[in-house]
N, C-alpha and C positions, 0 to 999 in steps of 0.2 A: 631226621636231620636234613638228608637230603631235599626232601619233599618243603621243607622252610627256606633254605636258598636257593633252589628252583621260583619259588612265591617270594620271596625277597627280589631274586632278579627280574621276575616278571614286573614287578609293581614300580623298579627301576626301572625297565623299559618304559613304560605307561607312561610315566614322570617324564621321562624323556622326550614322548611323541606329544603330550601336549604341551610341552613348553616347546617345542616347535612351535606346534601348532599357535599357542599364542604368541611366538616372535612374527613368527607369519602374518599373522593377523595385524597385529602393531606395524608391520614392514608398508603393507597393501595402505594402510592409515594414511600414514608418515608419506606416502607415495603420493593418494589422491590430494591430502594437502599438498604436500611441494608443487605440482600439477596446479593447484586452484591460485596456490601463491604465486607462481609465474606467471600463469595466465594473466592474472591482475595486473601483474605488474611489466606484460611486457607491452615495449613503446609501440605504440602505434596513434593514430589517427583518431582526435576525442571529440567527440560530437556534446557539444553543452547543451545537457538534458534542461527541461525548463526554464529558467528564467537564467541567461547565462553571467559568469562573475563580469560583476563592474557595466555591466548595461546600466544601472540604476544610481541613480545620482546619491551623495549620500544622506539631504534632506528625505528622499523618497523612500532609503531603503530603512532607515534609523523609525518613519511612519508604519513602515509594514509589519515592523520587527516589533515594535509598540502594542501595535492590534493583534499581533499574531502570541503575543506571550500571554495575553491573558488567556486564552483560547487554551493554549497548552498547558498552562497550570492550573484551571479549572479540571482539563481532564486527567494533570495529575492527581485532581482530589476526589474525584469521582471515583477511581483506579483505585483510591485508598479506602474509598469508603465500601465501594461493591468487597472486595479482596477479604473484607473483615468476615464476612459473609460465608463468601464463599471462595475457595481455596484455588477454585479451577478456574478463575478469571483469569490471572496474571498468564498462565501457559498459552490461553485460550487468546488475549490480547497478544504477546509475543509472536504467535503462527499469523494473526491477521496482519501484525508488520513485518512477517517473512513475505505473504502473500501480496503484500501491496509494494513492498520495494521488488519483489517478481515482475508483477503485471508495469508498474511503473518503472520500471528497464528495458521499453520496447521504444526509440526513439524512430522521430523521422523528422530529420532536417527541415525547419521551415527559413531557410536563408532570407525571405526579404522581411523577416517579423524578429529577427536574431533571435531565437528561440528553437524549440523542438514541439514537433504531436504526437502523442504517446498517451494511451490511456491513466486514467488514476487510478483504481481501485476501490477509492474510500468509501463508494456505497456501499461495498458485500460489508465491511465493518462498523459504521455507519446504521445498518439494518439491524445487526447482531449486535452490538453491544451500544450503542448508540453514535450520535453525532460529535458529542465531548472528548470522549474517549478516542473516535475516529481520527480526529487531529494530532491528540496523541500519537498514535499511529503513523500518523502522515508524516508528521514530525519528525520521528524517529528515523523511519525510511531514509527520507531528503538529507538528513547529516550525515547519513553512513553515504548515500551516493553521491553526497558535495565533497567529501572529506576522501573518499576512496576508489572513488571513479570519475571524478571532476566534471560530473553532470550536474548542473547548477552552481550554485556557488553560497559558500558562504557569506557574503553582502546582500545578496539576494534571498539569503532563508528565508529572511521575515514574508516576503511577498510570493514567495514559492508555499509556505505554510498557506497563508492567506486562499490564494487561490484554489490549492489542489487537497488544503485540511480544513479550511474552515469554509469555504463555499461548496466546495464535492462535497462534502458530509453533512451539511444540514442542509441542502439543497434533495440528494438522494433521499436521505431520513423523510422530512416533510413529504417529499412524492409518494414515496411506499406511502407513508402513514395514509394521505390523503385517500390515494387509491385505495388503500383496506377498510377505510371509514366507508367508502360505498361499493365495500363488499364485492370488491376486484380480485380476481384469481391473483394467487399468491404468482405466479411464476412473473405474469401480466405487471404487477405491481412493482415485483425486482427490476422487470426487463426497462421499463419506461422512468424507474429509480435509478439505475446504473447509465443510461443511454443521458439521462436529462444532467445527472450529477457533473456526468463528463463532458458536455458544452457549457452548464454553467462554468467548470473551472478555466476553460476556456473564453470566455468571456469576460472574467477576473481579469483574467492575465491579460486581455486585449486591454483592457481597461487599464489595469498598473504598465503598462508600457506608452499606452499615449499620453498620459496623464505626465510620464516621469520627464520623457523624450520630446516634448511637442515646443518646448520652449517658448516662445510669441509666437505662435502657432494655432490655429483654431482646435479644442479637443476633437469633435466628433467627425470632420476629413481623416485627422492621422486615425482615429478608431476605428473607421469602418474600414480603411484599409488594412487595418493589421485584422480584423475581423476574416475579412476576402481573403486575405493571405491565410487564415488555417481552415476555411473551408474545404478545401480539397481535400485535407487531410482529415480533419477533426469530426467531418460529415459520419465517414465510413467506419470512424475508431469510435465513437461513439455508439454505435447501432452494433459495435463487435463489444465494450462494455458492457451495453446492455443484454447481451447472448449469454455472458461468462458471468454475470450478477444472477440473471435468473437460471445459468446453470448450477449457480451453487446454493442458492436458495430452495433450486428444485431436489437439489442430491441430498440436501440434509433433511426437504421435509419429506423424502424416502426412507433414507439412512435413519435417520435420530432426530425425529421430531418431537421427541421427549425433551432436544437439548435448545431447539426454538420455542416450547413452552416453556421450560429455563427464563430462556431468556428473554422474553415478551413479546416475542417474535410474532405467535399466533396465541390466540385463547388457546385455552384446557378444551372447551367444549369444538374447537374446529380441528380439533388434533387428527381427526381423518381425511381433513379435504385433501383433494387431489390436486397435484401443486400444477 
């Protein structure tokens, strides 16, 4: 009898440390949010990521938002039709727009072009799952940082899509594929796919700002200046995309080149090459 309330109060105890232990845990949770939530939200100093609100006129922006939607609901259909398939797309799509609104969170003021230079991302996605999809991607990104960080803007989605989803990502795509058709090192093909995707989208956006802004204006003076205006910047971030494209290209045909034959990334028969 003894020897059962002794093992009754033990088993009580136990009960007891781990429900510490998981308030605990729940505590540290509830902690790092409140922390991430302040952070967000405290005032400070906003630097407008890409194309900033109300730069663009609203015939200009009403054209971008036009082009840019089909682009997104194609790759919302793509999404639906890979997903039937196979189950690990949707997680797999989700992390590449964790990673792209990451990398596209690095701003630097370009004051005389009212805009920001800041890498895109959408080649590493783009590569992996394709260019369609990539926008999707992009997409998704730019509303949560229009809507939550007031980096861009919602007037300007459409032409922030445009440039940074639908010209980075089938600009990247095209370069890889190109370069693998003549049999270019995989690392080689990421590196000059990431470096190229992220000037064309810079070139987009030169482009949707003179076009918007030039008024009775000649287009290609105010271009090339807003051109000159993100070289300084867009040079060096460019050649830093292309490093982080072909380092993630190289880590997975390390890791799990199993999951780039998946995805059509490399043949079955080059599943060895060395990236």
């Amino acid at each position: 009898m003894k020897l059962q309330i002794t093992n009754y109060k033990l088993q009580h105890f136990k009960f007891k440390i781990q429900n510490s232990e998981f308030k605990f845990k729940n505590c540290r949770v509830f902690a790092l949010l409140l922390t991430a939530y302040g952070l967000l939200l405290t005032p400070g100093e906003a630097h407008a990521m890409h194309i900033s609100e109300g730069i663009l006129p609203v015939n200009w922006a009403a054209l971008w938002f036009a082009v840019s939607i089909f682009f997104v609901a194609y790759g919302l259909r793509r999404l639906k039709i890979l997903s039937r398939t196979d189950l690990s797309v949707k997680p797999l799509v989700g992390l590449l727009a964790a990673i792209v609104f990451v990398i596209s969170c690095m701003p630097i003021p370009v004051p005389t072009a009212g805009t920001c230079s800041h890498p895109g991302g959408t080649a590493i996605p783009a590569i992996l799952v394709g260019p369609s999809i990539s926008v999707l991607v992009a997409a998704v990104a730019l509303l949560i940082q229009a809507l939550f960080l007031a980096h861009g803007g919602l007037s300007t989605l459409g032409a922030d899509i445009a440039s940074m989803g639908v010209m980075g990502a089938f600009t990247g795509f095209a370069v890889f594929k190109l370069l693998r058709r003549f049999h270019v090192n995989l690392s080689i093909s990421a590196f000059f796919a990431g470096m190229l995707s992220d000037w064309a989208i810079y070139l987009t956006t030169s482009v949707e700002l003179a076009a918007a802004i030039r008024g009775d204006a000649a287009f290609m003076p105010l271009f090339t200046k807003i051109v000159i205006a993100f070289v300084p910047t867009q040079l060096p971030l460019g050649i830093l995309e292309g490093v982080m494209t072909a380092g993630m290209v190289s880590l997975l045909a390390r890791r799990r080149v199993d999951l780039l034959v998946k995805l059509g990334v490399i043949e079955p028969e080059h599943a060895g090459e060395t990236a």
